[in-house]
PDB file of N, CA, C and O in Angstrom:
ATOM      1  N   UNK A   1       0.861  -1.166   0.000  1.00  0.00           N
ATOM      2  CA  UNK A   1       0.000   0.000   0.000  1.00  0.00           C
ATOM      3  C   UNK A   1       0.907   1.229   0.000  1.00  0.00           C
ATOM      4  O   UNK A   1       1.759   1.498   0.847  1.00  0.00           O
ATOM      5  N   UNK A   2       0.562   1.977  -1.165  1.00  0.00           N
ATOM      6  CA  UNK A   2       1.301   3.189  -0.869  1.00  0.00           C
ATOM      7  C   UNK A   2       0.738   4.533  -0.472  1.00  0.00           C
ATOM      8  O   UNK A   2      -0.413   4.945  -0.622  1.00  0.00           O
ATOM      9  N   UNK A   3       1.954   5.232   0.153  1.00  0.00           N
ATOM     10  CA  UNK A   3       1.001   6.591   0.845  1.00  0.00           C
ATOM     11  C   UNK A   3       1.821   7.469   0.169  1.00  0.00           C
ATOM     12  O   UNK A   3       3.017   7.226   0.013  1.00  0.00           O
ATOM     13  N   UNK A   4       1.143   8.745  -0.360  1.00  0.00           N
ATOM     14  CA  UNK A   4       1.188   9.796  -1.255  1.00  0.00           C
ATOM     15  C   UNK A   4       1.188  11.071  -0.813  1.00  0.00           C
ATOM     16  O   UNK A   4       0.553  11.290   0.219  1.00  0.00           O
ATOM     17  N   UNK A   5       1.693  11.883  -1.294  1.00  0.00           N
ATOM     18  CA  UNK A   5       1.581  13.121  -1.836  1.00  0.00           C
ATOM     19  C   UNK A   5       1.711  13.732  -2.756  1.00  0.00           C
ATOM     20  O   UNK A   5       2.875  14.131  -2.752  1.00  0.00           O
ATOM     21  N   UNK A   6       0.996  14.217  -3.941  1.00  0.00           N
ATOM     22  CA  UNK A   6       1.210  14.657  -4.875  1.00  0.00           C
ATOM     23  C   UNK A   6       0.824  16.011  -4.694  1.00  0.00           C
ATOM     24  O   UNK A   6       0.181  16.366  -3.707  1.00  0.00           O
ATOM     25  N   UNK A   7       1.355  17.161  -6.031  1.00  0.00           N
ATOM     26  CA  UNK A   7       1.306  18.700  -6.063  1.00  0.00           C
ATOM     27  C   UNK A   7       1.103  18.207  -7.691  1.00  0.00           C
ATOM     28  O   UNK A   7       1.766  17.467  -8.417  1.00  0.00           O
ATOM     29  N   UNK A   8      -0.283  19.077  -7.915  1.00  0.00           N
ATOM     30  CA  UNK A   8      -0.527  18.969  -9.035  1.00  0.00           C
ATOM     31  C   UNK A   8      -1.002  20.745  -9.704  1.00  0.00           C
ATOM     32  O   UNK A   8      -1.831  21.595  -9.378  1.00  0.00           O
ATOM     33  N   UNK A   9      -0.033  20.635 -10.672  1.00  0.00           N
ATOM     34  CA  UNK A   9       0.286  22.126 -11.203  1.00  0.00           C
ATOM     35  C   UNK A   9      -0.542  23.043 -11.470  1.00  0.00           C
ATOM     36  O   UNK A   9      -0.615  23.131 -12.695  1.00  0.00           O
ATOM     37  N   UNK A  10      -1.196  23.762 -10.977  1.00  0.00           N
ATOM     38  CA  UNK A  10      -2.026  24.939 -10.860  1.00  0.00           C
ATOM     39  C   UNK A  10      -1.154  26.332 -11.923  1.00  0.00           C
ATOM     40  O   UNK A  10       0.009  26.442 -12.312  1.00  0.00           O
ATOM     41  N   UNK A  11      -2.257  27.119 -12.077  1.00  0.00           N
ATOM     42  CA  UNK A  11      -2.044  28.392 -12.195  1.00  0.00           C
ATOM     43  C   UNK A  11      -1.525  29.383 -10.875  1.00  0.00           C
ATOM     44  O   UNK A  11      -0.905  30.412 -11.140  1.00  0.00           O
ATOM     45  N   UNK A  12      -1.752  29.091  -9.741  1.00  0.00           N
ATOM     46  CA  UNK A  12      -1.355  29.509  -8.853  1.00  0.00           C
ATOM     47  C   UNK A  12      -0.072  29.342  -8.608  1.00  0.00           C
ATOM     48  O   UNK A  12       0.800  30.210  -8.589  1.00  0.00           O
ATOM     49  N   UNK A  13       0.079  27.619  -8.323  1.00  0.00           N
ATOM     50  CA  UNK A  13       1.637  26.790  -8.046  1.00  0.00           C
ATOM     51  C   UNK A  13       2.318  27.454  -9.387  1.00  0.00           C
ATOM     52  O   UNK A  13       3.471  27.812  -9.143  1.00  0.00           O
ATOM     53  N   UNK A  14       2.061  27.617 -10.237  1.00  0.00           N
ATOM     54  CA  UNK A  14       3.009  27.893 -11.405  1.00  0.00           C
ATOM     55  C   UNK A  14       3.367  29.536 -11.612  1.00  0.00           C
ATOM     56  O   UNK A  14       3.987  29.927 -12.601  1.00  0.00           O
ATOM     57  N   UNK A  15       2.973  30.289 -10.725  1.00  0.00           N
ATOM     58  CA  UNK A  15       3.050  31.565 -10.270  1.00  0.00           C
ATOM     59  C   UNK A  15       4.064  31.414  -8.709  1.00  0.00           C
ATOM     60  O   UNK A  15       5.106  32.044  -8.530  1.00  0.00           O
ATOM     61  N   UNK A  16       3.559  30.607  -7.883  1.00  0.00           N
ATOM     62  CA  UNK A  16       4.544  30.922  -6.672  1.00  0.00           C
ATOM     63  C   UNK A  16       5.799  30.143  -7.593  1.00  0.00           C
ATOM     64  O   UNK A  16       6.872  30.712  -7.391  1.00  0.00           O
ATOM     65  N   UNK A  17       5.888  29.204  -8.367  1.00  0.00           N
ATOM     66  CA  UNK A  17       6.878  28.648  -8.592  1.00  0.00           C
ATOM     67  C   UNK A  17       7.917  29.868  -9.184  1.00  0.00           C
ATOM     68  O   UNK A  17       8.969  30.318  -8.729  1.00  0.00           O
ATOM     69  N   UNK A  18       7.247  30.144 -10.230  1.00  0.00           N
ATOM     70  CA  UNK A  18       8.047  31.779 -11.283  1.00  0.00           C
ATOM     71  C   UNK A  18       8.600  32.686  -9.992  1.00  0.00           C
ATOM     72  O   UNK A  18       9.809  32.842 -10.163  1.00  0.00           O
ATOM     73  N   UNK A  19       8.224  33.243  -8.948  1.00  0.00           N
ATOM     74  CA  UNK A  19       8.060  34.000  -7.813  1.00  0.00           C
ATOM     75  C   UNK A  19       9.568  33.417  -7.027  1.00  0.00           C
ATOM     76  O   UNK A  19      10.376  34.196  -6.520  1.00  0.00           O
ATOM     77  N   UNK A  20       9.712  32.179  -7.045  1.00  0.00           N
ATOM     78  CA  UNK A  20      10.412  31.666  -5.738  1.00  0.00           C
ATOM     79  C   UNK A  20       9.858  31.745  -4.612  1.00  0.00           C
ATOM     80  O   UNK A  20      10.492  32.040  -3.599  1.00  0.00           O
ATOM     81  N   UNK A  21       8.781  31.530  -4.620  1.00  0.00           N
ATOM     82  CA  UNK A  21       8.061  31.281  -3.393  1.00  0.00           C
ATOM     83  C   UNK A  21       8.621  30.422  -2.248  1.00  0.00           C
ATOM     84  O   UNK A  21       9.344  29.552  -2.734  1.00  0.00           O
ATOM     85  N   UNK A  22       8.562  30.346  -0.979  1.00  0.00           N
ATOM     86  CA  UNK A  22       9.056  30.108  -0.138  1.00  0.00           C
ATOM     87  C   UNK A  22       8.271  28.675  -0.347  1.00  0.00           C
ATOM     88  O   UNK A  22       7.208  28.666  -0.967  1.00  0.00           O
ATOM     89  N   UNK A  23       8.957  27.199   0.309  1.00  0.00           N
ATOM     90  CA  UNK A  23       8.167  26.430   0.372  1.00  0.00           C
ATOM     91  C   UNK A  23       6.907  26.122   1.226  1.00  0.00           C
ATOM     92  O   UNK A  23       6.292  25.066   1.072  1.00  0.00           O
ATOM     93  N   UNK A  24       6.546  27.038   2.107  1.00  0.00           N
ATOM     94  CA  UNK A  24       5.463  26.957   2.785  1.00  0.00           C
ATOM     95  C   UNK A  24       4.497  27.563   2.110  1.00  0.00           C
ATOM     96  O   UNK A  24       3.435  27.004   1.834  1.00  0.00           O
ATOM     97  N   UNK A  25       4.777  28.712   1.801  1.00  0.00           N
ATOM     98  CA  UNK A  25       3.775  29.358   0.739  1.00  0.00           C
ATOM     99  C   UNK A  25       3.201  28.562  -0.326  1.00  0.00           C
ATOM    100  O   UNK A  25       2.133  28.746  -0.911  1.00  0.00           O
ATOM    101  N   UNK A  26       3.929  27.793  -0.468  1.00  0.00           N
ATOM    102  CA  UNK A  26       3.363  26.708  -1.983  1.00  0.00           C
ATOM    103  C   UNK A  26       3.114  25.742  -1.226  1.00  0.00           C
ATOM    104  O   UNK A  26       2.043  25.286  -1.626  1.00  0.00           O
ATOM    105  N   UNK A  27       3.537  25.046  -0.201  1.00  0.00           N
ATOM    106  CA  UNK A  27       2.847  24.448   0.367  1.00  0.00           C
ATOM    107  C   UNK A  27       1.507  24.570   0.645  1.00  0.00           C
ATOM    108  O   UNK A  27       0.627  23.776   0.312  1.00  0.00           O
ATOM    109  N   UNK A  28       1.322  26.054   1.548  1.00  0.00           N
ATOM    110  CA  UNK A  28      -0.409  26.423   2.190  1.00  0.00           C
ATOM    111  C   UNK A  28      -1.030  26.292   0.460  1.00  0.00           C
ATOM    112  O   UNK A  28      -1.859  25.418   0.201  1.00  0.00           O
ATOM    113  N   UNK A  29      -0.712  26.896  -0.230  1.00  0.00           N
ATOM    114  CA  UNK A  29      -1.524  27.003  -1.493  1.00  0.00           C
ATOM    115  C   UNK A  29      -1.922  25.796  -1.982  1.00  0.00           C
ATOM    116  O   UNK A  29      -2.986  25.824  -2.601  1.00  0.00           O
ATOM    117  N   UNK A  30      -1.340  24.681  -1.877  1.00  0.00           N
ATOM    118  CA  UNK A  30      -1.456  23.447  -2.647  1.00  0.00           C
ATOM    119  C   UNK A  30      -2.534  22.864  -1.779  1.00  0.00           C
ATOM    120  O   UNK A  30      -3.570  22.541  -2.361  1.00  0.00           O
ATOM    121  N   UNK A  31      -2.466  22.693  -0.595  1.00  0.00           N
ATOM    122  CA  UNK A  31      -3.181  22.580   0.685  1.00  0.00           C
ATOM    123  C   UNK A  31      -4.744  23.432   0.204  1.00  0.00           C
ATOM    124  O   UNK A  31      -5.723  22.687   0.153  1.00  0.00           O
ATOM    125  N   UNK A  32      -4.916  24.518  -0.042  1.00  0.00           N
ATOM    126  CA  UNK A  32      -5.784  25.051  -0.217  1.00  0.00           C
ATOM    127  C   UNK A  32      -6.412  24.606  -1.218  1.00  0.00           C
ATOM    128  O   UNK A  32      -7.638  24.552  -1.123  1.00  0.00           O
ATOM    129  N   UNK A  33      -5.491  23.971  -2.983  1.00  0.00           N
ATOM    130  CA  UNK A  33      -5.728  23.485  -3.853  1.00  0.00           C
ATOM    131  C   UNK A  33      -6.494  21.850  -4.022  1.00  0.00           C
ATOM    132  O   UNK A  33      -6.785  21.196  -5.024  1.00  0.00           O
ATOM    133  N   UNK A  34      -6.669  21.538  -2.346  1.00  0.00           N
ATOM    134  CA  UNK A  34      -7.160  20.196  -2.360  1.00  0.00           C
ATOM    135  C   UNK A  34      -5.457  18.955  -2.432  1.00  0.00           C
ATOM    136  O   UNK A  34      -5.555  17.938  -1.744  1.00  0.00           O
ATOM    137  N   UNK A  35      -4.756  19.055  -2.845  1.00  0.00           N
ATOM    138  CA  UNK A  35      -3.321  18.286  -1.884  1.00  0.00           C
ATOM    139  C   UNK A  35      -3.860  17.814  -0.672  1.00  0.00           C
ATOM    140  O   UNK A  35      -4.387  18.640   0.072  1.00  0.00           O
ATOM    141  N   UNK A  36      -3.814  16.483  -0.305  1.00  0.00           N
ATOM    142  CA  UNK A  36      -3.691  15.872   0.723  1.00  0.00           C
ATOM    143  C   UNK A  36      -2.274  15.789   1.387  1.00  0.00           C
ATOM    144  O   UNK A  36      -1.472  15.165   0.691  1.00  0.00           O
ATOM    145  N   UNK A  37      -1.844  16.204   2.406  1.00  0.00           N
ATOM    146  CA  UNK A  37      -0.610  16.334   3.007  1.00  0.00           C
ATOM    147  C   UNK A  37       0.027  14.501   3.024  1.00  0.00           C
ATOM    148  O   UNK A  37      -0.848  13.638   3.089  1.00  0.00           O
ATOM    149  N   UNK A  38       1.035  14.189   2.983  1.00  0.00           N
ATOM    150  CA  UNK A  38       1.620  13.158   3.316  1.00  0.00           C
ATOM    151  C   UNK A  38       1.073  12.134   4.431  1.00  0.00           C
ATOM    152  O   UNK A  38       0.863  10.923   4.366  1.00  0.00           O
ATOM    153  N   UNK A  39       0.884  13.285   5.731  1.00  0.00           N
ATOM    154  CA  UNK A  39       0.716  12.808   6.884  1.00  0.00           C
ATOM    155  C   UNK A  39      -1.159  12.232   7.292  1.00  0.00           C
ATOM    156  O   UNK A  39      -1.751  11.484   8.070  1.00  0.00           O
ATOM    157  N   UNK A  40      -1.495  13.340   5.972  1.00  0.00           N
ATOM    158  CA  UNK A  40      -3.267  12.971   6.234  1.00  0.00           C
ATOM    159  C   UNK A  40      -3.503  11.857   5.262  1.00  0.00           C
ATOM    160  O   UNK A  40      -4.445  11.079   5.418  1.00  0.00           O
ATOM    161  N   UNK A  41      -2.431  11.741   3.985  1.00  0.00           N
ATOM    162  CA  UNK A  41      -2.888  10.039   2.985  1.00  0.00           C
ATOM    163  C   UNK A  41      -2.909   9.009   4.476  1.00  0.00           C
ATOM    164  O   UNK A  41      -3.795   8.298   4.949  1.00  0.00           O
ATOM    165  N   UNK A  42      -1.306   9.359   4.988  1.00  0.00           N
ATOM    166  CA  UNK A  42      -1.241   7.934   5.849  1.00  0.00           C
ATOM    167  C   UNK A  42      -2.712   7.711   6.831  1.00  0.00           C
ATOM    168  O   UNK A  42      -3.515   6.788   6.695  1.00  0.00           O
ATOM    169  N   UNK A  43      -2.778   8.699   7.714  1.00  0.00           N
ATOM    170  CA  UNK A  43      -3.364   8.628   8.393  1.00  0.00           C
ATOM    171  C   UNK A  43      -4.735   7.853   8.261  1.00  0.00           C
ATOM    172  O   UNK A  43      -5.266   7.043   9.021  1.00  0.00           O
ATOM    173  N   UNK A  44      -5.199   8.461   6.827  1.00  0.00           N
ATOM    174  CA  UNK A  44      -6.561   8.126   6.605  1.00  0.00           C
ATOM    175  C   UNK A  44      -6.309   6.917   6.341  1.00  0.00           C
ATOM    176  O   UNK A  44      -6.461   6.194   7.325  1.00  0.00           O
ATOM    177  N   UNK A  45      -5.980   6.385   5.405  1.00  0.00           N
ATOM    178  CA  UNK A  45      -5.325   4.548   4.951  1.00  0.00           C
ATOM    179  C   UNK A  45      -5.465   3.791   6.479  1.00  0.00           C
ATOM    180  O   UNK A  45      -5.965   2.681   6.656  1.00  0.00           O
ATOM    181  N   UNK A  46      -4.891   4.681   7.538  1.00  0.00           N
ATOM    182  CA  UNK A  46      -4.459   3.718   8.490  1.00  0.00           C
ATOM    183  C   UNK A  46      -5.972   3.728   9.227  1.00  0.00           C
ATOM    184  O   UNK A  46      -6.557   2.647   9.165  1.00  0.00           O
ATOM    185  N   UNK A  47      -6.817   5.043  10.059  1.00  0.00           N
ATOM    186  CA  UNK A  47      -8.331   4.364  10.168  1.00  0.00           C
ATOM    187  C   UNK A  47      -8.899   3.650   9.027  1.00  0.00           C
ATOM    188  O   UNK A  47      -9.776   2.836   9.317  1.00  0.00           O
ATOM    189  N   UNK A  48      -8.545   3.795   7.593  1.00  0.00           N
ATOM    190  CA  UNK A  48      -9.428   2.715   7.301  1.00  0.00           C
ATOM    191  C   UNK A  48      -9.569   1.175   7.176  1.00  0.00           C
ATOM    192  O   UNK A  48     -10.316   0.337   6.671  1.00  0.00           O
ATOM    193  N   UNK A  49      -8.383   1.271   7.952  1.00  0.00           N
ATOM    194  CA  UNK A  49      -7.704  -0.602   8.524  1.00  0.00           C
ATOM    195  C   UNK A  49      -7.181  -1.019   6.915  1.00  0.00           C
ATOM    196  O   UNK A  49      -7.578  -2.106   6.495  1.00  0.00           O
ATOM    197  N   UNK A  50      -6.322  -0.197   6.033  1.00  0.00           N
ATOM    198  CA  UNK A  50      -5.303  -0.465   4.947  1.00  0.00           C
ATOM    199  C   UNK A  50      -4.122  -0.529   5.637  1.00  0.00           C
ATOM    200  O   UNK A  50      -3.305  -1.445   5.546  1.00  0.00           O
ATOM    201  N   UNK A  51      -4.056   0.212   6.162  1.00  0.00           N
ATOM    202  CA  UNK A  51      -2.299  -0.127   6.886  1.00  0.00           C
ATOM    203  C   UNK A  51      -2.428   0.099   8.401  1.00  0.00           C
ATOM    204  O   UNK A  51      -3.541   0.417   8.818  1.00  0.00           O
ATOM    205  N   UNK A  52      -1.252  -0.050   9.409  1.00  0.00           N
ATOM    206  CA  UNK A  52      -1.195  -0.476  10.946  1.00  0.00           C
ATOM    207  C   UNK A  52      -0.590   0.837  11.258  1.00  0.00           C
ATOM    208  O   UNK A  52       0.001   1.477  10.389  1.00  0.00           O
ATOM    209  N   UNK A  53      -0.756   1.365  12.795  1.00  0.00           N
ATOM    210  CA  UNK A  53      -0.059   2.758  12.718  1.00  0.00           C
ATOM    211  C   UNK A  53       1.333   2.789  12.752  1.00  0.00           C
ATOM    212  O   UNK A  53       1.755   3.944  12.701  1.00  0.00           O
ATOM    213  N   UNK A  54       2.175   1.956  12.818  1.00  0.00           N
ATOM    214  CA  UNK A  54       3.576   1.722  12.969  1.00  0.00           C
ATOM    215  C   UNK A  54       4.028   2.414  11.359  1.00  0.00           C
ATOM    216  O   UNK A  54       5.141   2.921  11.218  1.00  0.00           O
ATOM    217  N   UNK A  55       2.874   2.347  10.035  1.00  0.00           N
ATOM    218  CA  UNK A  55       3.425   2.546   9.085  1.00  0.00           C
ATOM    219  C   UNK A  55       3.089   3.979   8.572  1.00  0.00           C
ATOM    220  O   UNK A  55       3.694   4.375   7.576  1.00  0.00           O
ATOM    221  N   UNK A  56       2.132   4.823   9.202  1.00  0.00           N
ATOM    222  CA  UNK A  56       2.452   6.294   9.205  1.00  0.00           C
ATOM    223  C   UNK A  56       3.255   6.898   9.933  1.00  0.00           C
ATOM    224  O   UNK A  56       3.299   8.128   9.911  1.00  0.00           O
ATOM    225  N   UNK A  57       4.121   6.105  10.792  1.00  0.00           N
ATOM    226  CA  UNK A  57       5.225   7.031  11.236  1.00  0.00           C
ATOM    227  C   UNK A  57       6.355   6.739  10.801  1.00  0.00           C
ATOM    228  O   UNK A  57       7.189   7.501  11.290  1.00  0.00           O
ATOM    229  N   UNK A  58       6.749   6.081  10.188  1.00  0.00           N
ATOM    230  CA  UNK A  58       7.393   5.788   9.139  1.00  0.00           C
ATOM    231  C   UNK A  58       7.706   6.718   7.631  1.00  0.00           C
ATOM    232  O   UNK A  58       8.637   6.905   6.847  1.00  0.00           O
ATOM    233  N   UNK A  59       6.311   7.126   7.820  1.00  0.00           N
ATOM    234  CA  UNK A  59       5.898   7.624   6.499  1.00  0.00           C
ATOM    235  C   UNK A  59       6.471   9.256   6.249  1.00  0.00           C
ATOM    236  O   UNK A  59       6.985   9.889   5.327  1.00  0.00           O
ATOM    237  N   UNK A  60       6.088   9.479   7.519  1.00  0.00           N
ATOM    238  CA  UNK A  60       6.487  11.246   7.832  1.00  0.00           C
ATOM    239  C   UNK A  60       7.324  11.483   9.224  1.00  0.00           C
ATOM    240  O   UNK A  60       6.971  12.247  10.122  1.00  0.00           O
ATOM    241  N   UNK A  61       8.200  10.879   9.220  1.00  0.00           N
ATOM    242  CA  UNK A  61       9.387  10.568  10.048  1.00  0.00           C
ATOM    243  C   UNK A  61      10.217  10.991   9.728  1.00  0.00           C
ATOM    244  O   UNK A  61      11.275  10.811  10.331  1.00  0.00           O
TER     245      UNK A  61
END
C-alpha cells in the first residue's frame, strides 16, 4: 500500500513557482488546492484498517 503526496500544477503553483516562493507558501496554497498532506494520505489509509499505525510514522518521520 502506498502513501502519497502529490502537487498537481495549478495556475497559482506555477506563479509561486516563477516568484520563488518560499516552500510553505506553496505548500499552504497546494493545501488550499485540495493536496492531501503526506501525513493525512497515511493517516486516513491507516483508520481505514489499509495499513497499521507503525506505518504512518514511518511515512512522515
Amino acid at each position: 500500500m502506498g502513501i502519497y503526496e502529490i502537487l498537481q500544477n495549478s495556475p497559482s503553483i506555477r506563479l509561486l513557482i516563477q516568484r520563488n516562493a518560499r516552500p510553505t507558501e506553496m505548500y499552504d496554497e497546494a493545501v488550499r488546492a485540495g493536496m492531501r498532506s503526506l501525513r493525512h494520505d497515511a493517516l486516513e489509509k491507516c483508520f481505514q484498517g489499509l495499513i497499521d499505525l507503525r506505518q504512518p510514522r514511518l511515512a512522515y518521520l
